[in-house]
PDB file of N, CA, C and O in Angstrom:
ATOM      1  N   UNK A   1      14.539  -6.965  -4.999  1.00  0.00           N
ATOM      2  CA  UNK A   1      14.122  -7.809  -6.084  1.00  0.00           C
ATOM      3  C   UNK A   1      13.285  -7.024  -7.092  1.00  0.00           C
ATOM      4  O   UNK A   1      13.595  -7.265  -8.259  1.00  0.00           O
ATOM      5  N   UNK A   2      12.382  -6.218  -6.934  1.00  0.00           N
ATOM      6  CA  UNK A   2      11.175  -5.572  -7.315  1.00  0.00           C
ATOM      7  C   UNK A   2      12.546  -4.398  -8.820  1.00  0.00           C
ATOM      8  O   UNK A   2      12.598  -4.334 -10.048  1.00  0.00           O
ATOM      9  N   UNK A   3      13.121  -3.930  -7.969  1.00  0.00           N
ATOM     10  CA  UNK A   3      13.693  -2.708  -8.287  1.00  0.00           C
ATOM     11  C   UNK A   3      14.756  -3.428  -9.652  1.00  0.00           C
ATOM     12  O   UNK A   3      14.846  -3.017 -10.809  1.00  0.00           O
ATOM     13  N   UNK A   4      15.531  -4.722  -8.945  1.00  0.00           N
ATOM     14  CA  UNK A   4      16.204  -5.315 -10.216  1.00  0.00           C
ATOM     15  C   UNK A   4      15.176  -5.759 -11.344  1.00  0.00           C
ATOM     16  O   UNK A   4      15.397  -5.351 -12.485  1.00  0.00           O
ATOM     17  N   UNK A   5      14.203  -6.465 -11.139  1.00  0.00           N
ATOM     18  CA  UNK A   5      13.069  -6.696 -11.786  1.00  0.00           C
ATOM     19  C   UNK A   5      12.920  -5.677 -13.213  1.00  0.00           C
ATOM     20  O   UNK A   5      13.095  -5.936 -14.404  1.00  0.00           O
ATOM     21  N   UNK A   6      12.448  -4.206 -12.384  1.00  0.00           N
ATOM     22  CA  UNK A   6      12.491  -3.714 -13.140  1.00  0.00           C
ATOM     23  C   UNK A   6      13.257  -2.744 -13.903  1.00  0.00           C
ATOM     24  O   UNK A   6      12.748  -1.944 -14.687  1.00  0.00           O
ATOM     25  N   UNK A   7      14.652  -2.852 -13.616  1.00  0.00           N
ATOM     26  CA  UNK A   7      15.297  -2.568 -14.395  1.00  0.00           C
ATOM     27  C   UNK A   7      15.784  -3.380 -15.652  1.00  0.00           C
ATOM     28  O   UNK A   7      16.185  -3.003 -16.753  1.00  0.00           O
ATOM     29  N   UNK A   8      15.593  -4.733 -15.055  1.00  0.00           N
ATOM     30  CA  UNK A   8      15.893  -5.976 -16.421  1.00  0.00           C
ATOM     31  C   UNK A   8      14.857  -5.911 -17.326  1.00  0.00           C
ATOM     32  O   UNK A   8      15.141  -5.857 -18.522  1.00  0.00           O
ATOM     33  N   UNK A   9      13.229  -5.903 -16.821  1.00  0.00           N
ATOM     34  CA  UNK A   9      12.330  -5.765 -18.004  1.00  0.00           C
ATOM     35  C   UNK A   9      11.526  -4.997 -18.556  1.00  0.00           C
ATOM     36  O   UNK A   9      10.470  -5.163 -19.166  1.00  0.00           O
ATOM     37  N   UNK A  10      12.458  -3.676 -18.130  1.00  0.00           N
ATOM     38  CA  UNK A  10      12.203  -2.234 -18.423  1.00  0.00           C
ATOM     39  C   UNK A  10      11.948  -1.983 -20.271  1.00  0.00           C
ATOM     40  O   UNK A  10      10.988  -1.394 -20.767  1.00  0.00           O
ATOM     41  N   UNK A  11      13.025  -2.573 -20.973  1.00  0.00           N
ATOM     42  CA  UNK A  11      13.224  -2.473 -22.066  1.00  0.00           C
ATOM     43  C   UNK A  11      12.082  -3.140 -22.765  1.00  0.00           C
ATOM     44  O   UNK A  11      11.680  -2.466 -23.714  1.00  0.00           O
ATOM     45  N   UNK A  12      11.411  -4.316 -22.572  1.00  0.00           N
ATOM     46  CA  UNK A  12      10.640  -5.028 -23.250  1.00  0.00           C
ATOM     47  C   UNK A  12       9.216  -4.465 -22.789  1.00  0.00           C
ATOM     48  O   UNK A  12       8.340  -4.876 -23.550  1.00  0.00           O
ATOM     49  N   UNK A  13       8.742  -3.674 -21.802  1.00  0.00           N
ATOM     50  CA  UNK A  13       7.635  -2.525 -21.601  1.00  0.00           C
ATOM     51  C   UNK A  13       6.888  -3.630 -20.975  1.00  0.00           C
ATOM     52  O   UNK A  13       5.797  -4.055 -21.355  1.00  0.00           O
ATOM     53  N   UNK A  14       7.818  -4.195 -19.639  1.00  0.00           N
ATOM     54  CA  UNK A  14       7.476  -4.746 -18.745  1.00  0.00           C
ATOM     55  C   UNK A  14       7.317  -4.081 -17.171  1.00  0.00           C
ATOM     56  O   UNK A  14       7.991  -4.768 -16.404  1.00  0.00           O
ATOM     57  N   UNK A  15       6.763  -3.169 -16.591  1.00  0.00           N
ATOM     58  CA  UNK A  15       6.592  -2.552 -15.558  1.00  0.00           C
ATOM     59  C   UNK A  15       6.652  -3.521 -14.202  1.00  0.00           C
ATOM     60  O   UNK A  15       5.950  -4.527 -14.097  1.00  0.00           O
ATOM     61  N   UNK A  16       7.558  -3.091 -13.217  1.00  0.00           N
ATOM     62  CA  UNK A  16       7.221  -3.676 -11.560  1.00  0.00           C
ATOM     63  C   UNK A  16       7.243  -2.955 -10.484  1.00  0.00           C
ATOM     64  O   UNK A  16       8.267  -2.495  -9.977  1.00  0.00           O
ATOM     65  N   UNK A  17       6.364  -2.845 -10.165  1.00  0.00           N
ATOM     66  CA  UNK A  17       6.317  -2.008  -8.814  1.00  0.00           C
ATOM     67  C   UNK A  17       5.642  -2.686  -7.512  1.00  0.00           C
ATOM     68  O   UNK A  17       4.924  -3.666  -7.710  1.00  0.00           O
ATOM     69  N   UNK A  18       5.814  -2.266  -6.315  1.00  0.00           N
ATOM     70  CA  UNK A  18       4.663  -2.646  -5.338  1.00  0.00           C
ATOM     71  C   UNK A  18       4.259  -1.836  -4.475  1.00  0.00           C
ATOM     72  O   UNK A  18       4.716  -0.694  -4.435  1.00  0.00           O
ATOM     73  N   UNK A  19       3.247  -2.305  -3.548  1.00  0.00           N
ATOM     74  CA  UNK A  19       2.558  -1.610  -2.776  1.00  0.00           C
ATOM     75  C   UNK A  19       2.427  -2.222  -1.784  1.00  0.00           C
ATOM     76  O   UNK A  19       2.392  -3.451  -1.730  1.00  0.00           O
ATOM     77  N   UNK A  20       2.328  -1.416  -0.788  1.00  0.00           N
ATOM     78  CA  UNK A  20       2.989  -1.936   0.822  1.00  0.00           C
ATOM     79  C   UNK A  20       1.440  -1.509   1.908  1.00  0.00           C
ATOM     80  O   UNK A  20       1.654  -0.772   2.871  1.00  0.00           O
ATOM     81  N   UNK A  21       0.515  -1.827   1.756  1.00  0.00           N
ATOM     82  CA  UNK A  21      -0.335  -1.355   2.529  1.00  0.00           C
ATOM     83  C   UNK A  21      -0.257  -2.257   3.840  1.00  0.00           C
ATOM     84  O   UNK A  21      -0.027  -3.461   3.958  1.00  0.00           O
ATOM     85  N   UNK A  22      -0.603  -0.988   5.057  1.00  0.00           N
ATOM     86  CA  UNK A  22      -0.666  -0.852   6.101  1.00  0.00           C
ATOM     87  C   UNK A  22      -1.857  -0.494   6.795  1.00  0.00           C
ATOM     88  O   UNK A  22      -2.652   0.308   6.307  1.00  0.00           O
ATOM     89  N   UNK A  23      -2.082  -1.193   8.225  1.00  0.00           N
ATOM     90  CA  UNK A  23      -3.373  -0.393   8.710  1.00  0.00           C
ATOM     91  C   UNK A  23      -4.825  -0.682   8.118  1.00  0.00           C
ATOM     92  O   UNK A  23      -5.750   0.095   8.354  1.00  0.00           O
ATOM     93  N   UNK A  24      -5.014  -1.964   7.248  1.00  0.00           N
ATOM     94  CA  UNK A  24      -5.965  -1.632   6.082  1.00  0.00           C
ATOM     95  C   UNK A  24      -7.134  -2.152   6.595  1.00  0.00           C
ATOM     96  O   UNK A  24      -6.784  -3.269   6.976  1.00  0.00           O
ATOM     97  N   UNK A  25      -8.653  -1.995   6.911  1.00  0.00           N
ATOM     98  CA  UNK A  25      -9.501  -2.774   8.044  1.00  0.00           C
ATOM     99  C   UNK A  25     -10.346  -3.940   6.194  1.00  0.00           C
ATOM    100  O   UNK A  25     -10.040  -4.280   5.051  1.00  0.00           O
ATOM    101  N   UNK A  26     -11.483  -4.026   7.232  1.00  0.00           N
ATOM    102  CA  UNK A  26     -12.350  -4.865   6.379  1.00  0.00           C
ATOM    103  C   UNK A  26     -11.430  -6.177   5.843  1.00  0.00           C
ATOM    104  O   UNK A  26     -11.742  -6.770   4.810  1.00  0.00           O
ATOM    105  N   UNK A  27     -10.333  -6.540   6.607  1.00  0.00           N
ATOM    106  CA  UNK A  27      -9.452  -7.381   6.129  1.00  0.00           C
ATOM    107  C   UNK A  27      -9.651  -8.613   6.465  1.00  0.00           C
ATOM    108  O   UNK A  27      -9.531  -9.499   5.618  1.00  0.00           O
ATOM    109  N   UNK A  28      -9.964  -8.868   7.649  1.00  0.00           N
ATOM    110  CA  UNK A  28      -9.759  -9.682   9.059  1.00  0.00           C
ATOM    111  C   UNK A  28      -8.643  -9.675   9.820  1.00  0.00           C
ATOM    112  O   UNK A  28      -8.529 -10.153  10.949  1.00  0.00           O
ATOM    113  N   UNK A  29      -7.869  -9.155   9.212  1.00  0.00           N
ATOM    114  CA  UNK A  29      -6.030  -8.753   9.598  1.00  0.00           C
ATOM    115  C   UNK A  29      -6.315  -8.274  11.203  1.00  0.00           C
ATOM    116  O   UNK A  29      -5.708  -8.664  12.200  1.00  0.00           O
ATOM    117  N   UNK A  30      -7.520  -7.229  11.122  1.00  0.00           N
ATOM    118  CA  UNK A  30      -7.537  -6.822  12.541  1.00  0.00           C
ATOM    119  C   UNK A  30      -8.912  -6.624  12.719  1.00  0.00           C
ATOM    120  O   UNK A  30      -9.519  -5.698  12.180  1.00  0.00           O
ATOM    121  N   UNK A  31      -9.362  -7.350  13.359  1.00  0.00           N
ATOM    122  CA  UNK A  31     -10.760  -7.650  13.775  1.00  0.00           C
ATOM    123  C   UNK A  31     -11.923  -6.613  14.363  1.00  0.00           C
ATOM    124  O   UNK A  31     -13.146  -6.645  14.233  1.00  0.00           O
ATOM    125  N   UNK A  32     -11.029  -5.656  15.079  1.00  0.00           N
ATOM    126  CA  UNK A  32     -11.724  -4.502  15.148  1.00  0.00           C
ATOM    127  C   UNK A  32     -11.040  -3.104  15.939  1.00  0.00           C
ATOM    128  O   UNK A  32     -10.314  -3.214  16.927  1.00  0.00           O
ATOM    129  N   UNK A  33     -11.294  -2.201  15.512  1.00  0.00           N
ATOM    130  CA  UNK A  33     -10.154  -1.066  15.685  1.00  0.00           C
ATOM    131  C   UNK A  33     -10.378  -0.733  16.770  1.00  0.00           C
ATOM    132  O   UNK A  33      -9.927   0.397  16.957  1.00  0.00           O
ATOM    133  N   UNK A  34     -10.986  -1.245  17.847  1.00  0.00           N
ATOM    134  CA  UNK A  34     -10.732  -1.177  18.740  1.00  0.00           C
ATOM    135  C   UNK A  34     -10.083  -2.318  19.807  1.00  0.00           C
ATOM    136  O   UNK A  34     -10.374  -2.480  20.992  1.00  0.00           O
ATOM    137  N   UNK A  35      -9.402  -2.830  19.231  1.00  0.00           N
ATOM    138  CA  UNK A  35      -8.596  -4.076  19.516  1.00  0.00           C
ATOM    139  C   UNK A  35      -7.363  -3.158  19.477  1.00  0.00           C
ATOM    140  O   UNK A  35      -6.329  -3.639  19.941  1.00  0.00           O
ATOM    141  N   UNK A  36      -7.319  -1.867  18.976  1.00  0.00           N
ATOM    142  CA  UNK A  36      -5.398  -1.449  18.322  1.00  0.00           C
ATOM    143  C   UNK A  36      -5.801   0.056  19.830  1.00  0.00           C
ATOM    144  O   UNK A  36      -4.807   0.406  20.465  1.00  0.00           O
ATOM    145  N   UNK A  37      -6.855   0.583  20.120  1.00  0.00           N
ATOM    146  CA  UNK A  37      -6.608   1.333  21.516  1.00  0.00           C
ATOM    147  C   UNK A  37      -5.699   0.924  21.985  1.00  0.00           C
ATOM    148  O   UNK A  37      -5.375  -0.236  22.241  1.00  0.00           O
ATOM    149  N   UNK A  38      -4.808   2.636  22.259  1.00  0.00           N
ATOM    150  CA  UNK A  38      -3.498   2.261  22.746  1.00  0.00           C
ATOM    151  C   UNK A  38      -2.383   1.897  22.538  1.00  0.00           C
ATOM    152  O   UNK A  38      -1.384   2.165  23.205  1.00  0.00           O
ATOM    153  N   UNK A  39      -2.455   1.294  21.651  1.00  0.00           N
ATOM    154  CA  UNK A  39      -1.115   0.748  20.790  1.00  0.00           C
ATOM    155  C   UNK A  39      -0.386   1.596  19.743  1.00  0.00           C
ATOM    156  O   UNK A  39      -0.918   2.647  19.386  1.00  0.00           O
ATOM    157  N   UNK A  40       0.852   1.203  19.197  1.00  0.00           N
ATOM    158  CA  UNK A  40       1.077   2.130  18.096  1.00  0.00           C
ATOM    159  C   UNK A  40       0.198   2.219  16.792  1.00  0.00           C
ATOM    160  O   UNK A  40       0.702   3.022  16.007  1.00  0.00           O
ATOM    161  N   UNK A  41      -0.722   1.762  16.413  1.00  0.00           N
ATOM    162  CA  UNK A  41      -1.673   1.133  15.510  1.00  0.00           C
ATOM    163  C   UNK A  41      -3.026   1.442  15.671  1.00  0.00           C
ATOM    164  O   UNK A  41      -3.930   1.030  14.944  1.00  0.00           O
ATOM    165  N   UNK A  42      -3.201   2.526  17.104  1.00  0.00           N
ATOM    166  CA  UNK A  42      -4.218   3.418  17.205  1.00  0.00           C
ATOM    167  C   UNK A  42      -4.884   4.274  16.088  1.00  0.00           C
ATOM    168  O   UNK A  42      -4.287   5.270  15.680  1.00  0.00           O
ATOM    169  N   UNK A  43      -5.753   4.025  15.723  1.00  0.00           N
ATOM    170  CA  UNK A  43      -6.235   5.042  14.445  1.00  0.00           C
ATOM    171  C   UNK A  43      -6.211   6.181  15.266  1.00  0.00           C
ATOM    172  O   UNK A  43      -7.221   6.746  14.846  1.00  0.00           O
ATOM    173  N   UNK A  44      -5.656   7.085  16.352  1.00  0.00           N
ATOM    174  CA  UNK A  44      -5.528   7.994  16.617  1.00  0.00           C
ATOM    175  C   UNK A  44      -4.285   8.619  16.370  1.00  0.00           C
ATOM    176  O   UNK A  44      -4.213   9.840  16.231  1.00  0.00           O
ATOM    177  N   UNK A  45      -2.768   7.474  16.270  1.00  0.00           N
ATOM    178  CA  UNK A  45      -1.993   7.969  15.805  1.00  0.00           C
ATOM    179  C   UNK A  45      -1.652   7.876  13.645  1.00  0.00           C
ATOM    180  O   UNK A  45      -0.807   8.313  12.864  1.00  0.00           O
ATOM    181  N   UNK A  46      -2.963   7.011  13.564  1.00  0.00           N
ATOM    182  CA  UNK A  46      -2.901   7.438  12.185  1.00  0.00           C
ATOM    183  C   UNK A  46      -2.923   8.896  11.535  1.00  0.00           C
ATOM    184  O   UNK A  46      -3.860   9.588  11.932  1.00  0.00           O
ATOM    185  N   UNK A  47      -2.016   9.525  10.555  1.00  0.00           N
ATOM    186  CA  UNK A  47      -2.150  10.904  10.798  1.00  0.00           C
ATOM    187  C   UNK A  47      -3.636  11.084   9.804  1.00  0.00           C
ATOM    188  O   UNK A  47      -4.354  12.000  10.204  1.00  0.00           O
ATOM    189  N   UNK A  48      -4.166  10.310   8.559  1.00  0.00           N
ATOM    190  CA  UNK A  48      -5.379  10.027   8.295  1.00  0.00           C
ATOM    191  C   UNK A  48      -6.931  10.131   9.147  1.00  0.00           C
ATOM    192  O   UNK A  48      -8.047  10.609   8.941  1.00  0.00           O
ATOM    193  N   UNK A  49      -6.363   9.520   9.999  1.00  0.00           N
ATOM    194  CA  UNK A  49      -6.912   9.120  11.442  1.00  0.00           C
ATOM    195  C   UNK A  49      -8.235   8.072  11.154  1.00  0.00           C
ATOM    196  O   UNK A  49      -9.373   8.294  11.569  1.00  0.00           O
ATOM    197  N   UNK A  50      -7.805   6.819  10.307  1.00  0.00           N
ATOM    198  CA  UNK A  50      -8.630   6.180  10.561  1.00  0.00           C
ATOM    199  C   UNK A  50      -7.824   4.568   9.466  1.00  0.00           C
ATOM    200  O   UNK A  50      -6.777   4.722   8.837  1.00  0.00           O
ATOM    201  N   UNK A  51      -8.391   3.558   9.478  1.00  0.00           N
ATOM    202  CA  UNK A  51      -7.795   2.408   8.844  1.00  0.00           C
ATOM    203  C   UNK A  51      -8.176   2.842   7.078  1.00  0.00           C
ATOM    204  O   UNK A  51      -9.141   3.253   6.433  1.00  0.00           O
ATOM    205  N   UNK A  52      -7.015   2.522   6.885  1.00  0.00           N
ATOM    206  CA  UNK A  52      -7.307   2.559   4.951  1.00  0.00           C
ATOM    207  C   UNK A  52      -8.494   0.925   4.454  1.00  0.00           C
ATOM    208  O   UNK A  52      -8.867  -0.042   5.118  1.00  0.00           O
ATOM    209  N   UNK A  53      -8.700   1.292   3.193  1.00  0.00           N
ATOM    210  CA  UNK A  53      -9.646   0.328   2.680  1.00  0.00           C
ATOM    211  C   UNK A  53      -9.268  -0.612   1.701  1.00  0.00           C
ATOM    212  O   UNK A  53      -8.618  -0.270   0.713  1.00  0.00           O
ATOM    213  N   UNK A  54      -9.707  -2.031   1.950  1.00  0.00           N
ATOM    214  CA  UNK A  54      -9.607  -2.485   0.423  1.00  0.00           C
ATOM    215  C   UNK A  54      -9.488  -2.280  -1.107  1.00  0.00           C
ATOM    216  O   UNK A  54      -8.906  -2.923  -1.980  1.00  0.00           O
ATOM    217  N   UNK A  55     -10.277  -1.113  -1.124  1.00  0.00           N
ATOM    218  CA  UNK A  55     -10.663  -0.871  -2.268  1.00  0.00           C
ATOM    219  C   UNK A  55      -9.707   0.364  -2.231  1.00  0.00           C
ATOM    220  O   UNK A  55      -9.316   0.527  -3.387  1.00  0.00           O
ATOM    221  N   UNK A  56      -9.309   1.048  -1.629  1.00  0.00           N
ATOM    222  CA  UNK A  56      -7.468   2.049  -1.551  1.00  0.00           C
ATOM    223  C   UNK A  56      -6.904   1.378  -2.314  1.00  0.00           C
ATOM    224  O   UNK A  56      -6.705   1.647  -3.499  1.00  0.00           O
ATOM    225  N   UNK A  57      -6.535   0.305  -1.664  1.00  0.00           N
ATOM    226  CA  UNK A  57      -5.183  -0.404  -2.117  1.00  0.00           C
ATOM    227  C   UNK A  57      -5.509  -1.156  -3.368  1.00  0.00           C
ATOM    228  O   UNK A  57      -4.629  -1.803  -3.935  1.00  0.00           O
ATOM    229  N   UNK A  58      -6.601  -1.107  -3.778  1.00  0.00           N
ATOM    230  CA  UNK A  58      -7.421  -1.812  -5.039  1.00  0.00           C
ATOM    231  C   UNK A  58      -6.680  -0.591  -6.026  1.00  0.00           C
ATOM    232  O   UNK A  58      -5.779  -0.755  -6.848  1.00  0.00           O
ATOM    233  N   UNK A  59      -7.495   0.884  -5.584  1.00  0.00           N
ATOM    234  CA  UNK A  59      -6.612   1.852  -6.457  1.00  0.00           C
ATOM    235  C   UNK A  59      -5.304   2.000  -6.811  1.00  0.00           C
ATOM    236  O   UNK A  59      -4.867   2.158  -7.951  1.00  0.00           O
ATOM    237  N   UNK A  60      -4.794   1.951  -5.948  1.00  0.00           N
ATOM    238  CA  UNK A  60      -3.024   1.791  -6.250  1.00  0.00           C
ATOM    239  C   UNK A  60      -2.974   0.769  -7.211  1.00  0.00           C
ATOM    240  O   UNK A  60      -3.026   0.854  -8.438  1.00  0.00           O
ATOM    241  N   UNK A  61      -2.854  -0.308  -6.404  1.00  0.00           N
ATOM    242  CA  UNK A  61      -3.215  -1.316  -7.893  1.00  0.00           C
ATOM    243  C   UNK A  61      -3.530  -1.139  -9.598  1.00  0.00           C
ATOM    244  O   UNK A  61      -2.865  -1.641 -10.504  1.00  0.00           O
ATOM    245  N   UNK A  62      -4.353  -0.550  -9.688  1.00  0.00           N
ATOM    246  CA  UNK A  62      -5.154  -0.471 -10.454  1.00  0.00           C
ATOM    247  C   UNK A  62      -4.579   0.677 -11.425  1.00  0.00           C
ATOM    248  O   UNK A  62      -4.878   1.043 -12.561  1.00  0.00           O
ATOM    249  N   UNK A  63      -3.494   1.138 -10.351  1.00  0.00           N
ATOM    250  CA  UNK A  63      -3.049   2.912 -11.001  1.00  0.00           C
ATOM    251  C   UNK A  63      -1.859   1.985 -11.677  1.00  0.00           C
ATOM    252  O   UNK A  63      -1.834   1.924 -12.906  1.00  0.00           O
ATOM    253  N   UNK A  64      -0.973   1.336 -10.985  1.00  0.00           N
ATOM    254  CA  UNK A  64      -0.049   0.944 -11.694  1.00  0.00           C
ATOM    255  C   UNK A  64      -0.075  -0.144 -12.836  1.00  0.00           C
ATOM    256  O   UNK A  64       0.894  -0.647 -13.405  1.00  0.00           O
ATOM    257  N   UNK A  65      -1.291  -0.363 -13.014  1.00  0.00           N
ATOM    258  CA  UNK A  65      -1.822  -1.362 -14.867  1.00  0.00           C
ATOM    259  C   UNK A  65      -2.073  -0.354 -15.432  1.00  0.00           C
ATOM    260  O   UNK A  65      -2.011  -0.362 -16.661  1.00  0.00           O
ATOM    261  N   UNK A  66      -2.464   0.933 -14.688  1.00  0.00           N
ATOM    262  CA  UNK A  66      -2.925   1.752 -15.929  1.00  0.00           C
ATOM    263  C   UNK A  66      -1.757   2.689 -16.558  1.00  0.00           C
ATOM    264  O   UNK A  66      -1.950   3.475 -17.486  1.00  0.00           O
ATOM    265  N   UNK A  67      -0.317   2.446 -15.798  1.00  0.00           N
ATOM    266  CA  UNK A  67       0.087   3.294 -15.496  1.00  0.00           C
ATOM    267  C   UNK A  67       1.715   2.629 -16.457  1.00  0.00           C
ATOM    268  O   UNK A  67       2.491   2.066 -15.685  1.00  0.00           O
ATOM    269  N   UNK A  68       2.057   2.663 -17.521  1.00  0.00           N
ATOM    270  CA  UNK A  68       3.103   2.320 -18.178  1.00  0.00           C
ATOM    271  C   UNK A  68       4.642   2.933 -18.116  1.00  0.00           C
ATOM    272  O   UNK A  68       5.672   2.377 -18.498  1.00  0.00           O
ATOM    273  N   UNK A  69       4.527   3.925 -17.666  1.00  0.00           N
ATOM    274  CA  UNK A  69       5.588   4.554 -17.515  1.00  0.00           C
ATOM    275  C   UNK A  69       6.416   4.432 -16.007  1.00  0.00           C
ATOM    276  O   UNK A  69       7.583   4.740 -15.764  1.00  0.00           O
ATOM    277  N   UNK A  70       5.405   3.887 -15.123  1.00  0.00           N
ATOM    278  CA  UNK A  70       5.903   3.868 -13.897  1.00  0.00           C
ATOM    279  C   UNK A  70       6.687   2.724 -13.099  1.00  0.00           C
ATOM    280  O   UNK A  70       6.167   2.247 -12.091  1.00  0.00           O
ATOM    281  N   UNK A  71       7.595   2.404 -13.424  1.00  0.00           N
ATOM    282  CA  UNK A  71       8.330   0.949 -12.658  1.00  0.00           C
ATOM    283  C   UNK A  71       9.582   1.567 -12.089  1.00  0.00           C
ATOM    284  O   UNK A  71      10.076   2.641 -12.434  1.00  0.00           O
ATOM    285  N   UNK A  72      10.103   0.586 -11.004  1.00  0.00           N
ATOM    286  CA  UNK A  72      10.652   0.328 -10.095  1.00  0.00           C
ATOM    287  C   UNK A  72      10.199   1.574  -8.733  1.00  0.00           C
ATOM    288  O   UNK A  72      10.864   2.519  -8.307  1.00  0.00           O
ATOM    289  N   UNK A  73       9.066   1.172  -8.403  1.00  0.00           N
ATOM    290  CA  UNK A  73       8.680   2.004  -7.308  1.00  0.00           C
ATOM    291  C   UNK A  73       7.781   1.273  -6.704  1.00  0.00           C
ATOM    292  O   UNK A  73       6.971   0.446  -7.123  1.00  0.00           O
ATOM    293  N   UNK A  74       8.157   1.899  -5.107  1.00  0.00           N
ATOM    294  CA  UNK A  74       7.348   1.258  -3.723  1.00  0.00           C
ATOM    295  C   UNK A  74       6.209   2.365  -2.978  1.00  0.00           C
ATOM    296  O   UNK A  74       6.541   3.319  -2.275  1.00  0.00           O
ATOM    297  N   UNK A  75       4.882   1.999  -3.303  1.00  0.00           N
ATOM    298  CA  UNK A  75       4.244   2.995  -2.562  1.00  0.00           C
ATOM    299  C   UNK A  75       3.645   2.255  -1.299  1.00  0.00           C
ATOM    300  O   UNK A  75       2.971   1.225  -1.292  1.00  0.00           O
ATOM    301  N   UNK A  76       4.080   3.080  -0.168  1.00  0.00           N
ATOM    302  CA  UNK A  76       3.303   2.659   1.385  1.00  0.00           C
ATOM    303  C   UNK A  76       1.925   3.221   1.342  1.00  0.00           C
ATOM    304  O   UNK A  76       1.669   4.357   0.942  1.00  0.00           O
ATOM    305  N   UNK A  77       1.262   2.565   1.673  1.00  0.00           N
ATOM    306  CA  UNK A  77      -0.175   3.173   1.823  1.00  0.00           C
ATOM    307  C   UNK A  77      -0.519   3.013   2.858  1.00  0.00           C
ATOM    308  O   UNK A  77      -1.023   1.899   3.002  1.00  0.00           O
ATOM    309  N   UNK A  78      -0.494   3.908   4.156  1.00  0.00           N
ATOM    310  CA  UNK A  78      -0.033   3.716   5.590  1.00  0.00           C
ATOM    311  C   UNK A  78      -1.119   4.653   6.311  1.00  0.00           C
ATOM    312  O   UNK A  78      -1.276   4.542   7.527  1.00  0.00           O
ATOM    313  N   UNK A  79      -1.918   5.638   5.516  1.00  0.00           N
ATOM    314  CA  UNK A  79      -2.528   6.741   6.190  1.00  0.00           C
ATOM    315  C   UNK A  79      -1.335   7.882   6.959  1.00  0.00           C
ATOM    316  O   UNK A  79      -1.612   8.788   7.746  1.00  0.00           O
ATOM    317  N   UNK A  80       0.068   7.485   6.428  1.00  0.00           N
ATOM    318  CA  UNK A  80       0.924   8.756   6.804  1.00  0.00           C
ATOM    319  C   UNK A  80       1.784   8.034   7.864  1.00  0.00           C
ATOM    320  O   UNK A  80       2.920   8.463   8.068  1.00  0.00           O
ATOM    321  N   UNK A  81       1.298   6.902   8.595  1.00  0.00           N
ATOM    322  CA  UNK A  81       2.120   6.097   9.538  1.00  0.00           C
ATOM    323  C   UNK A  81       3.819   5.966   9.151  1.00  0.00           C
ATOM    324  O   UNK A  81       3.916   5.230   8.169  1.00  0.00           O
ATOM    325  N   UNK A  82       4.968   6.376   9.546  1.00  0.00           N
ATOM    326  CA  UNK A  82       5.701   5.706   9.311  1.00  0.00           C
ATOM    327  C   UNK A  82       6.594   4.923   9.785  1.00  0.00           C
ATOM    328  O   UNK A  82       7.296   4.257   9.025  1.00  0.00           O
TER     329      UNK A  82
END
């Protein structure tokens, strides 16, 4: 959807992109990182090695309003997880 999006309102200097964050704490999503010991979702197998932040994914955000030239693209923000 994202990708047709922006190819239809490419012309009128309408940008769409998204962002896929993963792993992200301070959320409530996951209550505490040590709830994910052990699991695939271990901040040990993060290759980062630790949960990304609100305010990360605030940046991304923030890159693509500032950012006019950039549509039809998906950034994961995963700490390298894939």
């Amino acid at each position: 959807m994202m990708k047709s999006l922006a190819t239809k309102h490419a012309k009128d200097g309408i940008t769409v992109n998204d962002v896929a964050p993963a792993m992200i704490g301070e959320t409530g999503l996951i209550p505490d990182e040590r709830v994910l010991v052990g699991t695939p979702g271990d901040v040990k197998n993060i290759p980062v090695g630790r949960l990304g932040t609100p305010a990360e994914v605030a940046n991304v955000v923030l890159m693509f309003c500032q950012t006019g030239y950039l549509t039809g693209q998906s950034v994961l923000l995963s700490g390298g997880l894939k």
